[in-house]
PDB file with SEQRES, HELIX, SHEET and CRYST1 records, atoms N, CA, C and O in Angstrom:
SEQRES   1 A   82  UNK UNK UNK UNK UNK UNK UNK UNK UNK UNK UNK UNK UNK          
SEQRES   2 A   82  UNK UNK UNK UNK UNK UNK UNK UNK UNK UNK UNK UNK UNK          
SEQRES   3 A   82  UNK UNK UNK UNK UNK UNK UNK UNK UNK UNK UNK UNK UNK          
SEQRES   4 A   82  UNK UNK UNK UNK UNK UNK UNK UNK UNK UNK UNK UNK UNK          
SEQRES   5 A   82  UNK UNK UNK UNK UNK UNK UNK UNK UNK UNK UNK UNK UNK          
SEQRES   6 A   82  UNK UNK UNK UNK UNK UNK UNK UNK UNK UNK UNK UNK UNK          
SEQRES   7 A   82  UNK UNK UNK UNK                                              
HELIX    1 AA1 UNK A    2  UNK A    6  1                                   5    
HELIX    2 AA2 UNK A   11  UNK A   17  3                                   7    
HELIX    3 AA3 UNK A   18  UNK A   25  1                                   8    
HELIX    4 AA4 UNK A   29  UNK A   41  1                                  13    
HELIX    5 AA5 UNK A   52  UNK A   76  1                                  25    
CRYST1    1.000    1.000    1.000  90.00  90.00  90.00 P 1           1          
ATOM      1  N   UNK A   1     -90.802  69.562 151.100  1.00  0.00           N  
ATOM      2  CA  UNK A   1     -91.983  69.008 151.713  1.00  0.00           C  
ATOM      3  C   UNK A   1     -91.622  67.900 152.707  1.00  0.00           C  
ATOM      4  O   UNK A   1     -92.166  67.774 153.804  1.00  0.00           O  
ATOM      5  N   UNK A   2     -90.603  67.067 152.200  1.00  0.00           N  
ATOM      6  CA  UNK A   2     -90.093  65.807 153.788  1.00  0.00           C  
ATOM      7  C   UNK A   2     -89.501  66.725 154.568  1.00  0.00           C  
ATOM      8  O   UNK A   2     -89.794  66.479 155.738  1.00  0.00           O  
ATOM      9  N   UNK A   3     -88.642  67.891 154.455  1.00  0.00           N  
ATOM     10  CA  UNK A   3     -88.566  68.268 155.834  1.00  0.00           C  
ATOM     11  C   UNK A   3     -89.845  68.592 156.699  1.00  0.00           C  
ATOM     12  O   UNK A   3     -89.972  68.182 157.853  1.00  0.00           O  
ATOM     13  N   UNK A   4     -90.531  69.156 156.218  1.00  0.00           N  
ATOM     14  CA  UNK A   4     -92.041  69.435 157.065  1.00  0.00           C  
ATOM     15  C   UNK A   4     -92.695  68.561 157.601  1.00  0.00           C  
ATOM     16  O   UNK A   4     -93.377  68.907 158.566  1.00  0.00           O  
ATOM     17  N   UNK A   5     -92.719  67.147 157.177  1.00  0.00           N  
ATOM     18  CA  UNK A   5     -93.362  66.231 157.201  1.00  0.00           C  
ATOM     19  C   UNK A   5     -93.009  65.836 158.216  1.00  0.00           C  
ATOM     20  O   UNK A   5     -93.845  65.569 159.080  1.00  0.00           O  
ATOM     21  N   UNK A   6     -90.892  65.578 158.568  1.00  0.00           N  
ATOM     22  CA  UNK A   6     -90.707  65.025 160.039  1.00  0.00           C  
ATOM     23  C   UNK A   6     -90.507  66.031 160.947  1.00  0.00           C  
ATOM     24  O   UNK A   6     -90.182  65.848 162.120  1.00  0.00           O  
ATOM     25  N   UNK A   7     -90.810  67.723 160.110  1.00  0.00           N  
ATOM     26  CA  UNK A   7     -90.766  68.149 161.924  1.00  0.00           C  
ATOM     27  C   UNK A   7     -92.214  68.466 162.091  1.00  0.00           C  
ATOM     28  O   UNK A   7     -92.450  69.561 162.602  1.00  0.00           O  
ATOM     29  N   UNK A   8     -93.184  67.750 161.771  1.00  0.00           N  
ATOM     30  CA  UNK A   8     -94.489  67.024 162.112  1.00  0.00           C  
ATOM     31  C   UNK A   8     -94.975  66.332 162.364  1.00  0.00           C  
ATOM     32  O   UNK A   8     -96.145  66.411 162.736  1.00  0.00           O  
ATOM     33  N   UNK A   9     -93.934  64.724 162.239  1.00  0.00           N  
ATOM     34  CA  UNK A   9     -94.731  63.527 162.906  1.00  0.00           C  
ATOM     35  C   UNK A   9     -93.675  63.507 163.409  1.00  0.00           C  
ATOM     36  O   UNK A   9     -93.185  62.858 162.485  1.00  0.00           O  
ATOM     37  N   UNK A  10     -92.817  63.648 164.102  1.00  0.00           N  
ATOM     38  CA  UNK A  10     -92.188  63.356 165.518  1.00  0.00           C  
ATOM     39  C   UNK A  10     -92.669  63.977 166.643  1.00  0.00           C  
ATOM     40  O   UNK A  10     -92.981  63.453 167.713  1.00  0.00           O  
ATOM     41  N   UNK A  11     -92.714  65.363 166.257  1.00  0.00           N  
ATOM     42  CA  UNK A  11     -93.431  65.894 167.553  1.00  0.00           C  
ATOM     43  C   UNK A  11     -95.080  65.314 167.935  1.00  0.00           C  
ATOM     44  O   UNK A  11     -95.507  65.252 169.088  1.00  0.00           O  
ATOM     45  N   UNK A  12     -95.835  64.935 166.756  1.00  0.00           N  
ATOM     46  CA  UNK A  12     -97.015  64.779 166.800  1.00  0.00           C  
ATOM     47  C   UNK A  12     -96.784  62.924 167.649  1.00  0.00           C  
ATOM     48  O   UNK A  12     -97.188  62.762 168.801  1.00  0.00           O  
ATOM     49  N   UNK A  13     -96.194  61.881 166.956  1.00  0.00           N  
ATOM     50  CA  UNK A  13     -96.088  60.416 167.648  1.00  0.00           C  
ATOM     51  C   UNK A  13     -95.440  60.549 168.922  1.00  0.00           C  
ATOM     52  O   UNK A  13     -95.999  60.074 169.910  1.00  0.00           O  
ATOM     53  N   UNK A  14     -94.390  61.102 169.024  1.00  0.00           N  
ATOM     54  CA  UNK A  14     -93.605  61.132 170.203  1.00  0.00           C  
ATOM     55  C   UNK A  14     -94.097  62.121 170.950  1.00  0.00           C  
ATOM     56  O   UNK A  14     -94.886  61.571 171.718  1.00  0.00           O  
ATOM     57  N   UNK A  15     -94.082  63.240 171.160  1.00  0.00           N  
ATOM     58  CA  UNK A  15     -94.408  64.269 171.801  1.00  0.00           C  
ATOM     59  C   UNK A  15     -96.171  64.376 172.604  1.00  0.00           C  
ATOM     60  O   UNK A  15     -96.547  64.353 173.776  1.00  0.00           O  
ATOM     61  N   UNK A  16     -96.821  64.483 171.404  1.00  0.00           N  
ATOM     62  CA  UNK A  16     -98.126  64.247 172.139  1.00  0.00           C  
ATOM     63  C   UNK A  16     -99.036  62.725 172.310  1.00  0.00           C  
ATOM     64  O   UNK A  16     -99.991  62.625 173.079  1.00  0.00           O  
ATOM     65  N   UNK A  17     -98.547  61.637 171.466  1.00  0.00           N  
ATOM     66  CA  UNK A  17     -99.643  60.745 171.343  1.00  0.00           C  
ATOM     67  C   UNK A  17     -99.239  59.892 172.187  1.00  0.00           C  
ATOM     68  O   UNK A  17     -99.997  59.164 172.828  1.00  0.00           O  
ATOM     69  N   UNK A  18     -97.666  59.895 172.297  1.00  0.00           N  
ATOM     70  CA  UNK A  18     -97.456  58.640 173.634  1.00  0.00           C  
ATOM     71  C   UNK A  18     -97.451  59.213 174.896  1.00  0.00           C  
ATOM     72  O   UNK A  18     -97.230  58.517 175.886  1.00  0.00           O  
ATOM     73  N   UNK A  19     -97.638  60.228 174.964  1.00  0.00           N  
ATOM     74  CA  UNK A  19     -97.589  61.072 176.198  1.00  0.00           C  
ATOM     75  C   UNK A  19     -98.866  61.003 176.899  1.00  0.00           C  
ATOM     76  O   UNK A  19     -98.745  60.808 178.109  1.00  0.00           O  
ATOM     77  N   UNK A  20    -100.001  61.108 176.480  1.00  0.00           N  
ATOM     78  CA  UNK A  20    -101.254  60.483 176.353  1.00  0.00           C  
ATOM     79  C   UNK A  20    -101.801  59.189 176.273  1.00  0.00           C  
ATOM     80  O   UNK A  20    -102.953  59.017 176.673  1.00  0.00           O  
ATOM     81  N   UNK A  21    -101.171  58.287 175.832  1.00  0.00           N  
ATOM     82  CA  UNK A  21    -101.138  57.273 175.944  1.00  0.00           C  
ATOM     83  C   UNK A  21    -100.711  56.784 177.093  1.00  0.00           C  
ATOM     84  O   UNK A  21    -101.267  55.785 177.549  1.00  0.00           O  
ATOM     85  N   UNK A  22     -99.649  57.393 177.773  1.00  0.00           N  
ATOM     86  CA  UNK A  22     -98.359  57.007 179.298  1.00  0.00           C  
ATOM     87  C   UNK A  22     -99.707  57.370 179.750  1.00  0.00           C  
ATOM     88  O   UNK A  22    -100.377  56.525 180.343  1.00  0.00           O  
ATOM     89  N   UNK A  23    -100.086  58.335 179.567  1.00  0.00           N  
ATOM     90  CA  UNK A  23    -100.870  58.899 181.105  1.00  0.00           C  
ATOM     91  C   UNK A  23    -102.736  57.846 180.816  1.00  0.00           C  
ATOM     92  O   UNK A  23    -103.487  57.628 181.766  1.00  0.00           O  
ATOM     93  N   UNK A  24    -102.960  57.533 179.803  1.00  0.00           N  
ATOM     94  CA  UNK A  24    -104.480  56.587 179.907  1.00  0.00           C  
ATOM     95  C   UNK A  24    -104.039  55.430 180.114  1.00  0.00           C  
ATOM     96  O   UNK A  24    -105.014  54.760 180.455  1.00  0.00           O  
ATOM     97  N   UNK A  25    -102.805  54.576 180.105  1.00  0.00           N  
ATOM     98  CA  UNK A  25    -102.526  53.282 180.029  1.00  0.00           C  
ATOM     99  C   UNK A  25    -101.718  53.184 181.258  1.00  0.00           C  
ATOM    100  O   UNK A  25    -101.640  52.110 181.854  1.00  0.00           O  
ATOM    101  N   UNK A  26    -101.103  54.263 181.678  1.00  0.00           N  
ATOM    102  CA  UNK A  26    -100.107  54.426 182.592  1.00  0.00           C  
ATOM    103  C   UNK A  26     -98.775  53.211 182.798  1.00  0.00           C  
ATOM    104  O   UNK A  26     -98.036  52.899 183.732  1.00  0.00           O  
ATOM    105  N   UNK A  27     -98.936  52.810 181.531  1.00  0.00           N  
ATOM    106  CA  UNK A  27     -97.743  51.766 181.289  1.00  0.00           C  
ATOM    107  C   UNK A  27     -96.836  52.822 180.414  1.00  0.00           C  
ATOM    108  O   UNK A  27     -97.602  53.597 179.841  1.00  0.00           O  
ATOM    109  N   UNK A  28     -96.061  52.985 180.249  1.00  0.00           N  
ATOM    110  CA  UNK A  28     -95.002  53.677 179.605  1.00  0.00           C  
ATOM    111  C   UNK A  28     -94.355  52.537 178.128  1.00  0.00           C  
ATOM    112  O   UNK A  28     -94.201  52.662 176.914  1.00  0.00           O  
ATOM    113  N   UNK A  29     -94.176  51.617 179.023  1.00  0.00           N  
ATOM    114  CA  UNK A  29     -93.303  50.945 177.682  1.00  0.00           C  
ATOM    115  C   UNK A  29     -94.372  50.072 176.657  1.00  0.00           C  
ATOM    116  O   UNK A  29     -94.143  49.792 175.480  1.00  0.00           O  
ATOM    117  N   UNK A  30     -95.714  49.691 177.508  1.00  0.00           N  
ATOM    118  CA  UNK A  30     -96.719  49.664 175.998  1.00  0.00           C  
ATOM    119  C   UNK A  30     -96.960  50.897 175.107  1.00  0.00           C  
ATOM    120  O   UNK A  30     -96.963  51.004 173.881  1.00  0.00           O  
ATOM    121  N   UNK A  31     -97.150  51.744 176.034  1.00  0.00           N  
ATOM    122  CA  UNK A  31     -97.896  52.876 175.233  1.00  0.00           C  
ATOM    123  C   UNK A  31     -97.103  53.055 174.178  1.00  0.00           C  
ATOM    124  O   UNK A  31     -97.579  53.295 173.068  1.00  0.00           O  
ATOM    125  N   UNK A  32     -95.306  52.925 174.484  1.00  0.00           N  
ATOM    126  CA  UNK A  32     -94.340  53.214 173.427  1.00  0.00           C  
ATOM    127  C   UNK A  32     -93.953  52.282 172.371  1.00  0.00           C  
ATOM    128  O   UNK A  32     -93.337  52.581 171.348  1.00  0.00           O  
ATOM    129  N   UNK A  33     -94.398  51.053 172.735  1.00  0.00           N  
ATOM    130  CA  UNK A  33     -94.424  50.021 171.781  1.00  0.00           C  
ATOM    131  C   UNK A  33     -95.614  50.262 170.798  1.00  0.00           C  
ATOM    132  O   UNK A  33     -95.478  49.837 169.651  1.00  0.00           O  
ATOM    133  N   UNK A  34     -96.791  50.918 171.151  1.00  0.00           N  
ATOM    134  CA  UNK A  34     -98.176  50.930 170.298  1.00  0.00           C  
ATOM    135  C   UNK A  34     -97.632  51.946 169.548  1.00  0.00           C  
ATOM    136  O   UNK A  34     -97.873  51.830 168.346  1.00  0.00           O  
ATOM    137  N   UNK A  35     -96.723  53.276 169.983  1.00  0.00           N  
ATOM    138  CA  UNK A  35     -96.464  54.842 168.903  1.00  0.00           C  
ATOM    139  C   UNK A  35     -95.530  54.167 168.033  1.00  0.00           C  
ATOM    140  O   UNK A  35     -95.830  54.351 166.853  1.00  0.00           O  
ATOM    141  N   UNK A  36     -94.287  53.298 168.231  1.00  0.00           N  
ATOM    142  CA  UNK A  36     -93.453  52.878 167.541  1.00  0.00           C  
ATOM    143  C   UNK A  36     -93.653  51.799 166.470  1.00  0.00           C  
ATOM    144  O   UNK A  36     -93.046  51.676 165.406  1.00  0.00           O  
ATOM    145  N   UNK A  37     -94.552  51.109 166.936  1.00  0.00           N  
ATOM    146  CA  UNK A  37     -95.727  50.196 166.066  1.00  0.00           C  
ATOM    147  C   UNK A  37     -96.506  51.164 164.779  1.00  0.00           C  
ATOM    148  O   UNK A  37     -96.272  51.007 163.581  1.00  0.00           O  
ATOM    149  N   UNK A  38     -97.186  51.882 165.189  1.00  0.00           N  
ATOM    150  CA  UNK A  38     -97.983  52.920 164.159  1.00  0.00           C  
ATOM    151  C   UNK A  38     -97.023  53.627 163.711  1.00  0.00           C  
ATOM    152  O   UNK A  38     -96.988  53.461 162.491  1.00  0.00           O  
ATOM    153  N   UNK A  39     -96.028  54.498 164.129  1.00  0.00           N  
ATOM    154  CA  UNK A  39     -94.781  55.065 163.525  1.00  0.00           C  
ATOM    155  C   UNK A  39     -94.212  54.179 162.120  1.00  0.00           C  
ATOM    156  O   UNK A  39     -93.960  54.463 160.949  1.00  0.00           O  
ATOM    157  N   UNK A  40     -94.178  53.110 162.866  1.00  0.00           N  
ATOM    158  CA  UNK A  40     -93.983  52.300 161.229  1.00  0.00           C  
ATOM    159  C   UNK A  40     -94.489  51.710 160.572  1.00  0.00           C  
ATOM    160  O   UNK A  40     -93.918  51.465 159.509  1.00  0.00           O  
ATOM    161  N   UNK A  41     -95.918  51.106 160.826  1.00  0.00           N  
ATOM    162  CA  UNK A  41     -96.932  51.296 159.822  1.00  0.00           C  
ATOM    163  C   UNK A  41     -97.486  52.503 158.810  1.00  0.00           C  
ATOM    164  O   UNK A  41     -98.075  52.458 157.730  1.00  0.00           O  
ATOM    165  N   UNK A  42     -97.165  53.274 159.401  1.00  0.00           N  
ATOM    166  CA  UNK A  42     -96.805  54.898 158.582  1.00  0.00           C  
ATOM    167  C   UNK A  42     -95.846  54.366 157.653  1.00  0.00           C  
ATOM    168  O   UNK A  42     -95.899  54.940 156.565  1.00  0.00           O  
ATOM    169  N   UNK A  43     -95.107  53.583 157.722  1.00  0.00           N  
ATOM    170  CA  UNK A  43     -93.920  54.095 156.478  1.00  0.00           C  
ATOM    171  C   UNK A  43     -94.074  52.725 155.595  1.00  0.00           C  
ATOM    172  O   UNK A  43     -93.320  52.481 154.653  1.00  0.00           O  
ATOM    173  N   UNK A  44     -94.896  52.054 155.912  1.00  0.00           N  
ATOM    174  CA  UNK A  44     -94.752  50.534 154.917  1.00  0.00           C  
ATOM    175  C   UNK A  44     -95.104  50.597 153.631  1.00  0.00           C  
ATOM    176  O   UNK A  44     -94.646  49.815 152.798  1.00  0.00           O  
ATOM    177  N   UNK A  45     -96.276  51.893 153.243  1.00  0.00           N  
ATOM    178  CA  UNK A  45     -96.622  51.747 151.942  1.00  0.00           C  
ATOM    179  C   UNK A  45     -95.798  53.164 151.397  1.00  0.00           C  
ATOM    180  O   UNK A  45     -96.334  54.199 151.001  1.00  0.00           O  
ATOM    181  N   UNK A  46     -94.715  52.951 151.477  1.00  0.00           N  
ATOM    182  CA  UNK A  46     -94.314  54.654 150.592  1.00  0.00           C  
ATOM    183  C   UNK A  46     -93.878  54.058 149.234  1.00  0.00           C  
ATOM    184  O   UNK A  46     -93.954  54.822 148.272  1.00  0.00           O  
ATOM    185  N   UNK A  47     -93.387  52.680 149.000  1.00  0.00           N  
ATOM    186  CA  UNK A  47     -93.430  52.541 147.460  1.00  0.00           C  
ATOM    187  C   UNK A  47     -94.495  51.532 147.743  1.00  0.00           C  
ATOM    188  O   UNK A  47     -94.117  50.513 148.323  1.00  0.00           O  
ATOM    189  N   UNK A  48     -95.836  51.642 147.416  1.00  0.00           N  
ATOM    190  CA  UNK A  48     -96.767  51.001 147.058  1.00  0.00           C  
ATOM    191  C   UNK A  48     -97.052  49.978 146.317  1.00  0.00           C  
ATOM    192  O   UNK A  48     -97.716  50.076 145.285  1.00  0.00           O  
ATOM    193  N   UNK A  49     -96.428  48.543 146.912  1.00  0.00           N  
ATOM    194  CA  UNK A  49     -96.206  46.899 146.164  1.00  0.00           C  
ATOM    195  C   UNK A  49     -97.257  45.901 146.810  1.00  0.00           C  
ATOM    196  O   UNK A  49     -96.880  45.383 147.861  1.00  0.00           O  
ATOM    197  N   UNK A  50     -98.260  45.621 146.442  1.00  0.00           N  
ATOM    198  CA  UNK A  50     -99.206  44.780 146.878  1.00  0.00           C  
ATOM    199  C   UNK A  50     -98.539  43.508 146.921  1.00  0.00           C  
ATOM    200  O   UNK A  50     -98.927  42.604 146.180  1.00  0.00           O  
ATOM    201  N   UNK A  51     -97.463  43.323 147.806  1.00  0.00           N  
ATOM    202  CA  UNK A  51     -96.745  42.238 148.349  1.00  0.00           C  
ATOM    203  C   UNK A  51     -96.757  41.998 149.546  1.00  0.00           C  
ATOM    204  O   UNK A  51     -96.197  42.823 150.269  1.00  0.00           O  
ATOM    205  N   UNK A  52     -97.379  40.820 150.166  1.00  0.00           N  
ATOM    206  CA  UNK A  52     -97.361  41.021 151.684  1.00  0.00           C  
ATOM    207  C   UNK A  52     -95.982  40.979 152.389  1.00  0.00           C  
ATOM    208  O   UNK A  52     -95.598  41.853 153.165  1.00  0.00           O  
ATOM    209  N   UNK A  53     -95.343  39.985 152.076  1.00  0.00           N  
ATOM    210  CA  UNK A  53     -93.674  39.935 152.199  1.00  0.00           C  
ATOM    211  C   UNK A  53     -92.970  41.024 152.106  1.00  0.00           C  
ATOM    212  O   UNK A  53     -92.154  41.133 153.021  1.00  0.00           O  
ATOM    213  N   UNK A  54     -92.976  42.387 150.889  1.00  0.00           N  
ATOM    214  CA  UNK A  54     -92.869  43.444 151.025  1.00  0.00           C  
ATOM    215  C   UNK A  54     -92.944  43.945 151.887  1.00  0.00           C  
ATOM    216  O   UNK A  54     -91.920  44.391 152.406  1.00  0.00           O  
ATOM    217  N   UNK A  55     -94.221  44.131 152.491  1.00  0.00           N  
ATOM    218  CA  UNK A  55     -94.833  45.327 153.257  1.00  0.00           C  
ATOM    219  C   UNK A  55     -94.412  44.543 154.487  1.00  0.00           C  
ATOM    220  O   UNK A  55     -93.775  45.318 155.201  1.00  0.00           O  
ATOM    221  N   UNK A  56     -94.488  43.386 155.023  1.00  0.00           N  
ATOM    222  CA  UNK A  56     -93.550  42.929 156.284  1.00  0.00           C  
ATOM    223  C   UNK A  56     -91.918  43.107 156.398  1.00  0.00           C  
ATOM    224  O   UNK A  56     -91.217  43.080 157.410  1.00  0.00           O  
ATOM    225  N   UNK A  57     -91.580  43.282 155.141  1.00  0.00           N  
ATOM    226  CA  UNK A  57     -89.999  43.271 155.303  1.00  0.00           C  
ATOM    227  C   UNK A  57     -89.817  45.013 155.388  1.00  0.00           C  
ATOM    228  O   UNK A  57     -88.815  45.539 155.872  1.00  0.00           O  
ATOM    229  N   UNK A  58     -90.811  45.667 154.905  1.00  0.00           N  
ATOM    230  CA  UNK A  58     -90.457  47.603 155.397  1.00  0.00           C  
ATOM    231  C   UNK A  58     -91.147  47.568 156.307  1.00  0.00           C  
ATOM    232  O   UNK A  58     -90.804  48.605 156.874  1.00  0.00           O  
ATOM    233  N   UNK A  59     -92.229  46.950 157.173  1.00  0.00           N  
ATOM    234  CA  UNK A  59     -92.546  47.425 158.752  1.00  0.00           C  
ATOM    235  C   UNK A  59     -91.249  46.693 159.566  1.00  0.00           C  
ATOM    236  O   UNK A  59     -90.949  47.098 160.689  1.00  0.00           O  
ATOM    237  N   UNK A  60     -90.654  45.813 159.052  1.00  0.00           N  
ATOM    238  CA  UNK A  60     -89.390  45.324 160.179  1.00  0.00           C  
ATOM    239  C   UNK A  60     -88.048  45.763 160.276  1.00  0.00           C  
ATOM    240  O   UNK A  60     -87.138  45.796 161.105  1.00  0.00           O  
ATOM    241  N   UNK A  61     -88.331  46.156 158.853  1.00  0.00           N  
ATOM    242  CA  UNK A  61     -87.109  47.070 158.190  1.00  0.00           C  
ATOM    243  C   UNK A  61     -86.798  48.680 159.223  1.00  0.00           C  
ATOM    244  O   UNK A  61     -85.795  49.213 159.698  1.00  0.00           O  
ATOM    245  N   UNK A  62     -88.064  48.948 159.200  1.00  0.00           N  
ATOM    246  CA  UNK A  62     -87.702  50.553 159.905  1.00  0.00           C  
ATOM    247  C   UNK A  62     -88.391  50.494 161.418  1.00  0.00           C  
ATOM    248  O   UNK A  62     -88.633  51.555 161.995  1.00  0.00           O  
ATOM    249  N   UNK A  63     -88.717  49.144 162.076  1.00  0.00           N  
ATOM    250  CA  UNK A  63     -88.864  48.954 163.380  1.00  0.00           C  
ATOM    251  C   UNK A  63     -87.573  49.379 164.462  1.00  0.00           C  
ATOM    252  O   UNK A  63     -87.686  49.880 165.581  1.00  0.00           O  
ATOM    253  N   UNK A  64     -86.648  49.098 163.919  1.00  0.00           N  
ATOM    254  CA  UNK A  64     -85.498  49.535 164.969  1.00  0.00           C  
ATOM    255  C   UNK A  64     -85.111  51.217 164.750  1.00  0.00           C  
ATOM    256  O   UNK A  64     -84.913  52.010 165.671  1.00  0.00           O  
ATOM    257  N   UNK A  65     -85.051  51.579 163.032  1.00  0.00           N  
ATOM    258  CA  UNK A  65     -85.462  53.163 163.753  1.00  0.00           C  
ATOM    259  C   UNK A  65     -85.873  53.884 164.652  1.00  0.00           C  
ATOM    260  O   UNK A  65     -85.376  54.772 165.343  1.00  0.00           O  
ATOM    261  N   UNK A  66     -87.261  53.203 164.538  1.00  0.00           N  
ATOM    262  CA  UNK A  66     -89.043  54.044 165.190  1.00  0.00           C  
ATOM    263  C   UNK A  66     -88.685  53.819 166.972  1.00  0.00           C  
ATOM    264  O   UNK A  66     -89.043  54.621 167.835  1.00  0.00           O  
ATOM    265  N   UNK A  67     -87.731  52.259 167.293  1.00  0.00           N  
ATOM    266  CA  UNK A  67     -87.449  52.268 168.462  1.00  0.00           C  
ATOM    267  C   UNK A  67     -86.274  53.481 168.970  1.00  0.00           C  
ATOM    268  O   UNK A  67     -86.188  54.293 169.891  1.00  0.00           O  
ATOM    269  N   UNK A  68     -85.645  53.171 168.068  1.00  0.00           N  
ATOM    270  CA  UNK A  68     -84.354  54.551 168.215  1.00  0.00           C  
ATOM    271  C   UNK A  68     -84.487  55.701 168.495  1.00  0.00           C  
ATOM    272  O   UNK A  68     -84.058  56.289 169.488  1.00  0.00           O  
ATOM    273  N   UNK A  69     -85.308  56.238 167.331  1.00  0.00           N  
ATOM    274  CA  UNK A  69     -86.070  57.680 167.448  1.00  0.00           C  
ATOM    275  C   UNK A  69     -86.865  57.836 168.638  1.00  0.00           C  
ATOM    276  O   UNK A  69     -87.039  59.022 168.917  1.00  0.00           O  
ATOM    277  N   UNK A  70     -87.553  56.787 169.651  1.00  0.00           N  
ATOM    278  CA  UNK A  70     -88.420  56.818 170.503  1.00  0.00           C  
ATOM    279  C   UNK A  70     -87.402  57.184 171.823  1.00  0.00           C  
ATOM    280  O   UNK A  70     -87.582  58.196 172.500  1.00  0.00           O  
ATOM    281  N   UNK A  71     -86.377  56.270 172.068  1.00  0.00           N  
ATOM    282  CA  UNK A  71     -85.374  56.433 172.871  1.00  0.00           C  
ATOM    283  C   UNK A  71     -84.695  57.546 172.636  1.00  0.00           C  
ATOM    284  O   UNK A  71     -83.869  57.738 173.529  1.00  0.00           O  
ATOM    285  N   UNK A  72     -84.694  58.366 171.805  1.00  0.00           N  
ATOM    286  CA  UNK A  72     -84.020  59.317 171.894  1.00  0.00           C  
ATOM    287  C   UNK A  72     -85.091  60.479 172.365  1.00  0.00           C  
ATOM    288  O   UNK A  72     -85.106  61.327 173.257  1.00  0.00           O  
ATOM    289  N   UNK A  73     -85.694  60.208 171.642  1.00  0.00           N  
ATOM    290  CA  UNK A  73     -87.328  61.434 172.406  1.00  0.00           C  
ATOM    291  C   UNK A  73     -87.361  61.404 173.760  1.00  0.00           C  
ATOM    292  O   UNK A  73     -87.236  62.362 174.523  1.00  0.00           O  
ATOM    293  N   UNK A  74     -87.539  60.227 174.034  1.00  0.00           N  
ATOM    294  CA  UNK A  74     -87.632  59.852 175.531  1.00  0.00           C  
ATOM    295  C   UNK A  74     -86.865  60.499 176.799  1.00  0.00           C  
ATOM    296  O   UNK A  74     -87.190  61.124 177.808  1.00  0.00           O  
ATOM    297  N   UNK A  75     -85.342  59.884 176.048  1.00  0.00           N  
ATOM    298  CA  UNK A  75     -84.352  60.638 176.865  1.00  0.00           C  
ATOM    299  C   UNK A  75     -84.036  61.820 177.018  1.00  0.00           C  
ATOM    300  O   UNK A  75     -83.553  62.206 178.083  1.00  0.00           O  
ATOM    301  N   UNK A  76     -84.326  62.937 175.590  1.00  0.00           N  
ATOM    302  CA  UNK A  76     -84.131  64.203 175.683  1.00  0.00           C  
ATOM    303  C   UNK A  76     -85.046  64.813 176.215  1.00  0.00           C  
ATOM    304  O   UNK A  76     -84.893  65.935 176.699  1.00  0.00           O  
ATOM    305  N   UNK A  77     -86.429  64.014 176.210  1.00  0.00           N  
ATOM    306  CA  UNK A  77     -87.393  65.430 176.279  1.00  0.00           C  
ATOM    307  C   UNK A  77     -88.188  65.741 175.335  1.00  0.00           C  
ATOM    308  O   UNK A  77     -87.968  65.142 174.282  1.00  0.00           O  
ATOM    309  N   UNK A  78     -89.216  66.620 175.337  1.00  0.00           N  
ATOM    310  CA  UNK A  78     -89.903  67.476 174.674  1.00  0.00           C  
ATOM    311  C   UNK A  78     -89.490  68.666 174.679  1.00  0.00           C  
ATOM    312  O   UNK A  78     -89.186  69.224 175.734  1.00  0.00           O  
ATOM    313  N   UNK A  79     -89.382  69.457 173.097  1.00  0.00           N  
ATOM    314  CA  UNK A  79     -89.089  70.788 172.999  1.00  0.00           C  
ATOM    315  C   UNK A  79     -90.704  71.154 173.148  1.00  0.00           C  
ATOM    316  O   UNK A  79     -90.573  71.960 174.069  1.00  0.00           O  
ATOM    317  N   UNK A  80     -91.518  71.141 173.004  1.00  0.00           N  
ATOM    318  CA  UNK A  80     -93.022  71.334 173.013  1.00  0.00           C  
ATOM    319  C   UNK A  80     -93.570  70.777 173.893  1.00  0.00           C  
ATOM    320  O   UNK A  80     -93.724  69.556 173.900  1.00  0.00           O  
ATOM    321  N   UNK A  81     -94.012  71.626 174.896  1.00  0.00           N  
ATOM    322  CA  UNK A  81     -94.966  70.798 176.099  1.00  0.00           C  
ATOM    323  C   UNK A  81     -96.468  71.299 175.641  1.00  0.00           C  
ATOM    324  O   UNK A  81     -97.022  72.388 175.791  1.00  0.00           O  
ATOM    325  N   UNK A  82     -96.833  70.287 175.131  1.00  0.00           N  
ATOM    326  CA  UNK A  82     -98.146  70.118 174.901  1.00  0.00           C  
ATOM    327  C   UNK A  82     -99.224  69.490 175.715  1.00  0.00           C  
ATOM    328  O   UNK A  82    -100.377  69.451 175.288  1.00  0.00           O  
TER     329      UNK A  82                                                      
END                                                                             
């Protein structure tokens, strides 16, 4: 089931939502700061600790991923032109 999951939200954050975003904001590097932002708010509650310190230390924790993964989308491309 996690494999399905990321070959579903990459194409879905990267592929279509900042792409859409580039083109209504026509800023490129907000639009990619807002997908990479929500990209990891997606992942803050996967062990579920009503700690705020927690949940700030896994959105900062996997912030340089979500940037990584973005730069790499970026640079390669879309396999899916949506």
């Amino acid at each position: 089931m996690r494999v399905t999951m990321a070959v579903a939200e990459l194409p879905t954050c990267y592929g279509s939502s900042c792409r859409r975003l580039q083109d209504t904001w026509s800023n490129r590097w907000i639009a990619l700061c807002v997908v990479v932002a929500w990209h990891a708010t997606q992942h803050v509650a996967l062990p579920l600790i009503f700690d705020v310190r927690f949940i700030a230390w896994r959105f900062f924790m996997f912030l340089p991923l979500a940037f990584f993964v973005a730069a790499a989308v970026q640079r390669r491309g879309s396999v899916l032109r949506i």
